[in-house]
C-alpha positions as CSV (number, residue, x, y, z in Angstrom):
1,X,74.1,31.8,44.0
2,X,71.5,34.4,42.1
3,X,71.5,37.8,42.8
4,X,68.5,37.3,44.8
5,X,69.6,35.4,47.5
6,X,73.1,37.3,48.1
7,X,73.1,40.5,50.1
8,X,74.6,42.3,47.7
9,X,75.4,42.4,43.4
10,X,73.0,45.2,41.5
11,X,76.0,46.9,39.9
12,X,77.3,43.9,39.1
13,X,77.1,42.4,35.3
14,X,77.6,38.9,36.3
15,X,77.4,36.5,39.1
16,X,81.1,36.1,40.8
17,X,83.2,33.4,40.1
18,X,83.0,30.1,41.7
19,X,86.6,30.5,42.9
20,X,86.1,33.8,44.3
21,X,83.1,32.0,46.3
22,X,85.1,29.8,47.8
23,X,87.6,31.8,49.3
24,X,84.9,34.5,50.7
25,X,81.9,32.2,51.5
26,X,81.8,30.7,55.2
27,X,78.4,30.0,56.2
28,X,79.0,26.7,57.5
29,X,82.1,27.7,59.6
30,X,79.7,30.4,61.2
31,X,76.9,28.5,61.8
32,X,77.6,28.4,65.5
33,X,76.7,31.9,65.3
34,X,73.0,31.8,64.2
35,X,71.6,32.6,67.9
36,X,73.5,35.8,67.3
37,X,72.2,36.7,64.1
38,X,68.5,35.7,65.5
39,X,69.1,37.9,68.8
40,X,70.8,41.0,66.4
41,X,67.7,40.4,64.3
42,X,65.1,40.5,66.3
43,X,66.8,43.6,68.4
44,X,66.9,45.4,64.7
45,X,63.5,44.9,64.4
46,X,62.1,46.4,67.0
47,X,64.6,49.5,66.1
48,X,62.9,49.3,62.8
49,X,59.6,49.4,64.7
50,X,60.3,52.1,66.5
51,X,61.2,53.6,63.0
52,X,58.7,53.5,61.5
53,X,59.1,50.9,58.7
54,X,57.8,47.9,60.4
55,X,54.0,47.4,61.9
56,X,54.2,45.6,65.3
57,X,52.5,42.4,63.3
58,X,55.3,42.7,60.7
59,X,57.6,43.2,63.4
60,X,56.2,39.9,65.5
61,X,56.2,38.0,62.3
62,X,59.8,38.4,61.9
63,X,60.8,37.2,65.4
64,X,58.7,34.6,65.1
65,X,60.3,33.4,61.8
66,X,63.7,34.1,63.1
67,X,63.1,32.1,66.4
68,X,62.0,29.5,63.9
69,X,65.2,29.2,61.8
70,X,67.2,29.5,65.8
71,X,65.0,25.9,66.3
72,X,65.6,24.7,63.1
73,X,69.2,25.2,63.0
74,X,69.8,23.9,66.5
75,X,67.9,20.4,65.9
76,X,69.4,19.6,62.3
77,X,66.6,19.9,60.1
78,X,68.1,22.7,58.8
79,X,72.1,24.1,57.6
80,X,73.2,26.7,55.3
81,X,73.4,26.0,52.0
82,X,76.2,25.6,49.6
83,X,75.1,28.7,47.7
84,X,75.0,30.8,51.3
85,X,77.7,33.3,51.4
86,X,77.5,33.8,54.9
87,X,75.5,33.2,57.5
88,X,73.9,36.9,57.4
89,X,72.2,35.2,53.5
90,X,71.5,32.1,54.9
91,X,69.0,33.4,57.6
92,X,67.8,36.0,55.4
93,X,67.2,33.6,52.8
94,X,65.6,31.1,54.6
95,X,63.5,34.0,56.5
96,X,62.1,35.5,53.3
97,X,61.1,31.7,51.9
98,X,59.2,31.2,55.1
99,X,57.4,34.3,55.4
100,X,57.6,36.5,51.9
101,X,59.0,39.4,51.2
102,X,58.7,41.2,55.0
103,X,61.6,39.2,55.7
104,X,63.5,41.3,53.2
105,X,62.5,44.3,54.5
106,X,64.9,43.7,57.8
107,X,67.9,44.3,55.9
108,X,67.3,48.3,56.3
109,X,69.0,50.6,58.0
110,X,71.5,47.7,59.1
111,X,74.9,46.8,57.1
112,X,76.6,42.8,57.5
113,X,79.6,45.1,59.1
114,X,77.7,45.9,62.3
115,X,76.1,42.3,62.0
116,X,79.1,40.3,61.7
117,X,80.4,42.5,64.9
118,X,77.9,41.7,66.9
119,X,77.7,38.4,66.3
120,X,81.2,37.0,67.2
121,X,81.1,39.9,70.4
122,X,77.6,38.4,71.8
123,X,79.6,35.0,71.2
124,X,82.3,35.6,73.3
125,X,80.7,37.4,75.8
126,X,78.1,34.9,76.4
127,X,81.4,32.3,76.0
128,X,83.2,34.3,78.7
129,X,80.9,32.5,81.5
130,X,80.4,29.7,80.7
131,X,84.5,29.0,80.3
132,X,84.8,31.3,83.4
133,X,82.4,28.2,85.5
134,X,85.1,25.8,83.9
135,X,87.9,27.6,85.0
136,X,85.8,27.2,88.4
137,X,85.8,23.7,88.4
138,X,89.3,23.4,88.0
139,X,90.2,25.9,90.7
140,X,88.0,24.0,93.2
141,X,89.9,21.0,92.4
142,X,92.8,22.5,93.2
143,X,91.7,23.9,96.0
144,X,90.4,20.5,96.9
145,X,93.9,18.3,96.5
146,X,95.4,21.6,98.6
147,X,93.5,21.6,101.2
148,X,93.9,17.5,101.5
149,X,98.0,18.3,101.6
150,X,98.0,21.1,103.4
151,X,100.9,19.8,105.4
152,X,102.5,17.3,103.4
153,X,106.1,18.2,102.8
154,X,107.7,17.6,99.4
155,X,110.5,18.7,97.3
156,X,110.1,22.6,96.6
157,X,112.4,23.8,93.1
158,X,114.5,26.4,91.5
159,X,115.9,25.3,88.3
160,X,114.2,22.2,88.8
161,X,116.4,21.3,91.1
162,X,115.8,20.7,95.2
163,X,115.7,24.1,97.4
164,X,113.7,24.5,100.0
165,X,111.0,22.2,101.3
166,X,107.8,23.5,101.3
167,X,104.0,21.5,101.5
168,X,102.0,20.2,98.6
169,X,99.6,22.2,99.3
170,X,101.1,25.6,98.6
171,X,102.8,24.6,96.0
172,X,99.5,23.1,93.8
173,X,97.8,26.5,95.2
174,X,100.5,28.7,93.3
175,X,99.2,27.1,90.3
176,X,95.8,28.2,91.5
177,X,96.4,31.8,92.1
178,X,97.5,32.3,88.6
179,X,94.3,30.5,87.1
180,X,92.3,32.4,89.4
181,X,94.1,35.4,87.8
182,X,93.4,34.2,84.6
183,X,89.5,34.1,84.9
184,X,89.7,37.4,86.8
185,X,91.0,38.5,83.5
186,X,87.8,36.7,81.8
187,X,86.1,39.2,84.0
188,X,87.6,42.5,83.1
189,X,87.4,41.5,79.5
190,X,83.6,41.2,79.4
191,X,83.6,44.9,80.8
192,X,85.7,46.2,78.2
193,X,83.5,44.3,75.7
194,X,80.2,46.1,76.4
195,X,79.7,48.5,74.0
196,X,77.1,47.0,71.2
197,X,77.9,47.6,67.4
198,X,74.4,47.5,66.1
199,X,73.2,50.9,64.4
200,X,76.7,51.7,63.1
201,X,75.6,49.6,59.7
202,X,78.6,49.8,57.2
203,X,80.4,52.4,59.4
204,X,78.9,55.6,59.7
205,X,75.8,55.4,61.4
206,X,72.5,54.1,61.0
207,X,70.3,57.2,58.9
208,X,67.3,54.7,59.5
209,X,67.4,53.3,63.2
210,X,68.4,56.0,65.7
211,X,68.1,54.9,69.0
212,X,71.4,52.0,69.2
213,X,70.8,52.1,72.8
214,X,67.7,50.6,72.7
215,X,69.2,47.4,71.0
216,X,72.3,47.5,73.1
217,X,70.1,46.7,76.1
218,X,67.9,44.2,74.4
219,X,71.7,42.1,73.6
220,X,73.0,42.5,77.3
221,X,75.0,45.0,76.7
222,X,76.0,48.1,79.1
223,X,75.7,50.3,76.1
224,X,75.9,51.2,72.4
225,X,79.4,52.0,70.8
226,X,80.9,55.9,70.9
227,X,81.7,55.7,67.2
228,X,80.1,54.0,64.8
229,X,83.6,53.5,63.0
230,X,85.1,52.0,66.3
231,X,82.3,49.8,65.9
232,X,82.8,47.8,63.4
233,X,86.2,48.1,62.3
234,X,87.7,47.4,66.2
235,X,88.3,43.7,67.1
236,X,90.8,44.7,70.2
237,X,88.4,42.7,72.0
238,X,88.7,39.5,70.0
239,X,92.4,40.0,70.5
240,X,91.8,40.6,74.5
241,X,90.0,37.7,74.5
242,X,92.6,35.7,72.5
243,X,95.6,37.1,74.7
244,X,93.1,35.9,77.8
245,X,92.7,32.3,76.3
246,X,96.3,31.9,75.5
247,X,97.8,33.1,78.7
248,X,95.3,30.7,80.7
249,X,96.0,27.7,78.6
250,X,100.2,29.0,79.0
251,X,99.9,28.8,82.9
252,X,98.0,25.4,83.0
253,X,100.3,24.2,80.6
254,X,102.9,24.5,83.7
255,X,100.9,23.0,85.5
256,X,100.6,19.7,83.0
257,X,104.1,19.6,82.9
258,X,104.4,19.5,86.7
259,X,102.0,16.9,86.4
260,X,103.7,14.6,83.9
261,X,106.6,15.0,86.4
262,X,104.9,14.1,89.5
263,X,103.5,11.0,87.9
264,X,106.7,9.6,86.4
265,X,108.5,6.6,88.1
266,X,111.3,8.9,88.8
267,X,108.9,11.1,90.9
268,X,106.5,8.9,92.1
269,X,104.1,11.9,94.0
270,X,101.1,11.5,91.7
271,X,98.6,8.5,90.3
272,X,96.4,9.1,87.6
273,X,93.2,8.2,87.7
274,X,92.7,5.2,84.8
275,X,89.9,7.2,83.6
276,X,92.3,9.9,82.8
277,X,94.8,8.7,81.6
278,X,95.7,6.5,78.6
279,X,98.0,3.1,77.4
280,X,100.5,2.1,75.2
281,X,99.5,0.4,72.0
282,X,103.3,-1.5,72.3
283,X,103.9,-1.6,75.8
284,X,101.5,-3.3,78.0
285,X,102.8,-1.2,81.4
286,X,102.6,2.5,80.4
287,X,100.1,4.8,82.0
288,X,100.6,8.2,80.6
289,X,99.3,11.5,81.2
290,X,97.5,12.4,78.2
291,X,95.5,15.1,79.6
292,X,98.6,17.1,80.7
293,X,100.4,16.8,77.1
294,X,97.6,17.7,74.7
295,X,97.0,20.9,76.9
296,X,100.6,21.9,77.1
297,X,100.4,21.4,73.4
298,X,96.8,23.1,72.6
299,X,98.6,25.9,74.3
300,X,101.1,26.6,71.6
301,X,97.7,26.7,69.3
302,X,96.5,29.4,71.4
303,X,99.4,31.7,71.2
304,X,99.1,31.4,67.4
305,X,95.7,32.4,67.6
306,X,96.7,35.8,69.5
307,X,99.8,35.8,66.8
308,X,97.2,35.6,63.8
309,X,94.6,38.2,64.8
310,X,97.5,40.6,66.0
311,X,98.9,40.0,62.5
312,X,95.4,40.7,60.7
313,X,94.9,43.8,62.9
314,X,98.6,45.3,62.2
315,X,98.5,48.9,59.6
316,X,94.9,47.7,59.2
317,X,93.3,51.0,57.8
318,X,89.5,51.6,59.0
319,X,87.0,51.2,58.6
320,X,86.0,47.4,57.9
321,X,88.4,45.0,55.7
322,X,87.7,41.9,54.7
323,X,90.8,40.9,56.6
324,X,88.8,40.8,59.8
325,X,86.7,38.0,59.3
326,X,89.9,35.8,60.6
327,X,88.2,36.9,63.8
328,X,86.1,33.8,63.9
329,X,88.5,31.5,63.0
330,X,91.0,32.0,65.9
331,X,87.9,33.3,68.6
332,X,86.3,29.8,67.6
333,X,89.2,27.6,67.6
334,X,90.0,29.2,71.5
335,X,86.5,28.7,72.6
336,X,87.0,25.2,71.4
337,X,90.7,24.6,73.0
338,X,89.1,26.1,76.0
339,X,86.5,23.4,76.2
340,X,88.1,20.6,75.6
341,X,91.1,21.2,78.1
342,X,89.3,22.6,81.1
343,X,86.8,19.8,82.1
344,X,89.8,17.5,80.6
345,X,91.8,18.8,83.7
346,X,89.7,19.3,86.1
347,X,88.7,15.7,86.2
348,X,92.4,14.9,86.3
349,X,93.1,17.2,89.1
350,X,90.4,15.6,90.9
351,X,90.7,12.2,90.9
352,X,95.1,12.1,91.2
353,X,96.0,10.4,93.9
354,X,98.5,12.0,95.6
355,X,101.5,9.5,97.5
356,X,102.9,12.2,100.4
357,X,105.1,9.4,101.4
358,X,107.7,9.2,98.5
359,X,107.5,13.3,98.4
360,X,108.5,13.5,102.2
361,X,111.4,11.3,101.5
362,X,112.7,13.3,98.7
363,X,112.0,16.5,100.6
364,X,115.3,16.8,102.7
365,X,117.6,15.4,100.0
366,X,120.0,17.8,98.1
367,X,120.5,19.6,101.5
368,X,117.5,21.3,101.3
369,X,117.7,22.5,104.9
370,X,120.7,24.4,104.2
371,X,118.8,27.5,104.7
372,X,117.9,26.9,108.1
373,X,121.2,27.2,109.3
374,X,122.0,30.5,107.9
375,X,118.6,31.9,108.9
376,X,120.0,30.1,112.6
377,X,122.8,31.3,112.3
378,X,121.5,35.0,111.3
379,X,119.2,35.2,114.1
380,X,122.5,34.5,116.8
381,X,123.9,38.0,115.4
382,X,125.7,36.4,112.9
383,X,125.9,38.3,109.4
384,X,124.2,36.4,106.7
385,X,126.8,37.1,104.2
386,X,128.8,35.0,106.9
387,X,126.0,33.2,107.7
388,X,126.0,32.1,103.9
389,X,129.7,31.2,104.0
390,X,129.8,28.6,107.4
391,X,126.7,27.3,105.4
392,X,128.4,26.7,102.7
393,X,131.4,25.0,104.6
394,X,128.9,22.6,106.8
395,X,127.3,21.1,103.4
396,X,130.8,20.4,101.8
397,X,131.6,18.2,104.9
398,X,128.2,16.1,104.6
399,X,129.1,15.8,100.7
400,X,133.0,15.0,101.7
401,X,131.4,12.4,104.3
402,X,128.6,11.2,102.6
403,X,126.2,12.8,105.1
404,X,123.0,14.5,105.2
405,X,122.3,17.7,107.1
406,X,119.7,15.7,109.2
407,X,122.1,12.8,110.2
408,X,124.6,15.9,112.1
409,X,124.6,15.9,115.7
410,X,127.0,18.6,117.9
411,X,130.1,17.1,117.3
412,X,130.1,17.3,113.7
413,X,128.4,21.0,113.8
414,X,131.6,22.4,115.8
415,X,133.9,20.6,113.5
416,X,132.9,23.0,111.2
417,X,132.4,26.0,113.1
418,X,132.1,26.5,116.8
419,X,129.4,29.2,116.3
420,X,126.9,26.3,114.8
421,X,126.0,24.9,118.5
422,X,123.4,22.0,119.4
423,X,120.5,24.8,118.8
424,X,120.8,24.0,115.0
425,X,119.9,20.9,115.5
426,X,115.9,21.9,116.4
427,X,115.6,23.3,113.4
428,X,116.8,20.4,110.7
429,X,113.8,18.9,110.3
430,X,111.5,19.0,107.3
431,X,108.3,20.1,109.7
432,X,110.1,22.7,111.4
433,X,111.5,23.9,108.3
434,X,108.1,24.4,106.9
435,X,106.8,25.5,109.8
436,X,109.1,28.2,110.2
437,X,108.0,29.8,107.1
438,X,105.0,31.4,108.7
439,X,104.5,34.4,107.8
440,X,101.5,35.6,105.2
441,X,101.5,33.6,101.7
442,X,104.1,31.2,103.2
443,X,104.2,27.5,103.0
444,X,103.4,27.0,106.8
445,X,100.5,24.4,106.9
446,X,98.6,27.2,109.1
447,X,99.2,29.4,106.2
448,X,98.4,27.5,103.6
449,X,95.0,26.5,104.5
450,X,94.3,30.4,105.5
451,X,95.4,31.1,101.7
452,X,92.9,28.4,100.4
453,X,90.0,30.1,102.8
454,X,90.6,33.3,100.8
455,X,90.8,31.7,97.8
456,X,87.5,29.9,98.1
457,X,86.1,33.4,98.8
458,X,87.4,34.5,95.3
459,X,86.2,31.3,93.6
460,X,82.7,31.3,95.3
461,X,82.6,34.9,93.6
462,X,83.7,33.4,90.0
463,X,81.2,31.0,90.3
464,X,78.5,33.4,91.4
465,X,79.6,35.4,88.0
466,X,79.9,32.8,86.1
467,X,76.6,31.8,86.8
468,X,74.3,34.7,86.2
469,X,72.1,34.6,83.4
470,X,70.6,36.9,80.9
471,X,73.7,37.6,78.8
């Protein structure tokens, strides 16, 4: 690379060294980002405009060129260069060959610290929506497969082991309430994130363009930073964003292990689709659950994303440190995670078919109506605590004779306790069981399908944001 083409080397007596190149130089890696540079750019010229030190045809001739390179760069004909340090050079190289030396003259008033800010910020936020109407799709698959088993009992856990029984439905929706969360979080973020960098230049303002606010607004943004050190030396919202990414990718990773349970043999709730699932290159009989493995393991990729940028940030003096550009590295690889695993799942969600048979059956073993006697028992005056202990008695009978609570009639229940009468008997049954657990957020099939109205109020509203353009 000559001193011409790099942004930076006056006071230097010679060009750097090759290996010193190839550490710093990343022009490829950040291609993705050229929209961002072109929007930054052609927001800085008009500041520069407004300035003073560009005519409106200078001005125009610049946009055009840099819309030029954006078309370029998207179809192929054109990539940065080995000798591009970054890709700040590379589109101000490429600008100047194209239209002479007023291409140089945008590098004024303007620093690759506020550039490379802006960049990966308009990234994500522009990101944040289109992952947020991924997110939707999966939440409006679950809301889907809910709905359809609003009322079909199965197996409900605690230390993976049977409880309670509860429907399908709800307990697919809990997985939905904490995605839904988790773009609600997406949401919040991009509010945070709305303070533009441009016009801070290296960090202490801008002595040429004056007016940041102007720019902020051209970029989307709800305004220009507070402090032009904050500006480019923060990255608290690359780490928000990580934090966001990993914690979504952490709850649907609960999710894909539920999943890989509910499809094994020894489960037997769940089919995979065969386009969503893959083979066995040995044995001809496996179908397994691809989809739900590589995310739970993408998710441990995530959370070492948040680790790294936490890391970089740590005793980080300001104002901007080379150490920051691991920004783009972990924002990138999330983005990418992101959209590989969310259509991945959502697809899976949707086409599973779900077997309510075999979960019924499983549903009432382990004496998982136990409860329903005490609660019985409770609401005849009795104190739970005792309640708890008769309970407790009546289940070590069925396991001394090989019984289940269901198979009892009013013989065996006074064996055990004259206070457990024939009125116990109404409520051992897997319906009433559910049923019974009616109030708000419970797993009563009325319930649950007033829980999945609301939430399809929430999701139509993530869609609705996820949708809007301009950003």
């Amino acid at each position: 690379m000559n001193q011409t083409t790099r942004l930076w080397g006056g006071r230097f007596r010679k060009p750097p060294d090759p290996r010193l190149m190839k550490l710093s130089s990343a022009a490829g890696e950040h291609a993705r980002l050229v929209p961002q540079d072109v929007a930054g750019g052609k927001a800085h010229a008009a500041a520069l405009e407004s300035a003073g030190l560009l005519s409106r045809t200078e001005r125009d001739l610049i946009a055009q060129g840099l819309d030029g390179i954006a078309r370029d760069v998207a179809a192929g004909t054109i990539a940065p260069a080995a000798g591009d340090e970054d890709v700040h050079t590379f589109i101000e190289r490429v600008l100047t060959e194209r239209i002479g030396p007023t291409g140089a003259k945008l590098r004024a008033g303007r620093s690759r610290n506020d550039q490379a800010a802006n960049n990966l910020k308009l990234y994500l936020r522009q990101k944040a929506r289109s992952i947020g109407a991924m997110l939707a799709e999966l939440l409006a698959a679950i809301a889907e497969q809910s709905e359809r088993h609003a009322a079909s009992v199965c197996p409900g856990f605690t230390h993976l082991q049977n409880a309670q029984p509860a429907t399908f439905g709800h307990w697919l929706m809990a997985h939905g309430q904490v995605l839904l969360r988790d773009a609600s979080r997406l949401q919040d973020w991009e509010k945070r994130s709305g303070q533009s960098p441009l016009g801070a230049a290296a960090f202490a303002g801008s002595a040429i363009t004056l007016d940041p606010a102007a720019s902020a607004a051209a970029l989307g943004y709800e305004a220009p930073f507070e402090n032009s050190v904050d500006a480019v030396a923060a990255r608290d919202h690359v780490a928000e964003f990580l934090f966001v990414a990993a914690l979504t990718l952490a709850d649907l990773s609960r999710l894909a292990e539920e999943v890989t349970l509910w499809t094994s043999r020894q489960f037997g709730w769940v089919t995979l689709d065969d386009g969503f699932a893959t083979g066995s290159s040995i044995m001809p009989q496996k179908k397994n659950p691809d989809i739900a493995e590589i995310s739970r393991g993408r998710a441990a990729r995530l959370a070492g994303d948040v680790v790294t940028m936490l890391g970089a940030l740590k005793g980080l003096p300001l104002s901007y440190n080379r150490d920051l550009a691991e920004d783009k590295r972990t924002a990138f690889d999330a983005v990418d995670v992101l959209e590989e695993v969310l259509p991945a799942f959502a697809g899976l969600i949707a086409s599973m078919e779900v077997h309510p048979e075999p979960m019924r059956a499983q549903a009432g073993l382990g004496f998982t109506l136990a409860t329903e006697v005490a609660d019985y028992l409770a609401r005849q005056g009795v104190p739970f605590a005792e309640a708890h202990e008769i309970t407790g008695a009546l289940v070590r009978y069925c396991e001394e004779m090989g019984r289940e609570l269901e198979s009892l009639d009013a013989v065996d229940l006074r064996a055990v306790d004259p206070r457990l009468d024939g009125g116990v008997l109404d409520c051992l049954t897997l319906d009433a069981a559910v049923k019974a657990r009616s109030g708000h957020g419970g797993t009563a099939p009325e319930r649950v399908r007033e829980q999945i109205a609301r939430f399809r109020t929430r999701l139509s509203a993530l869609e609705g944001w996820a949708g809007e353009t301009g950003r």
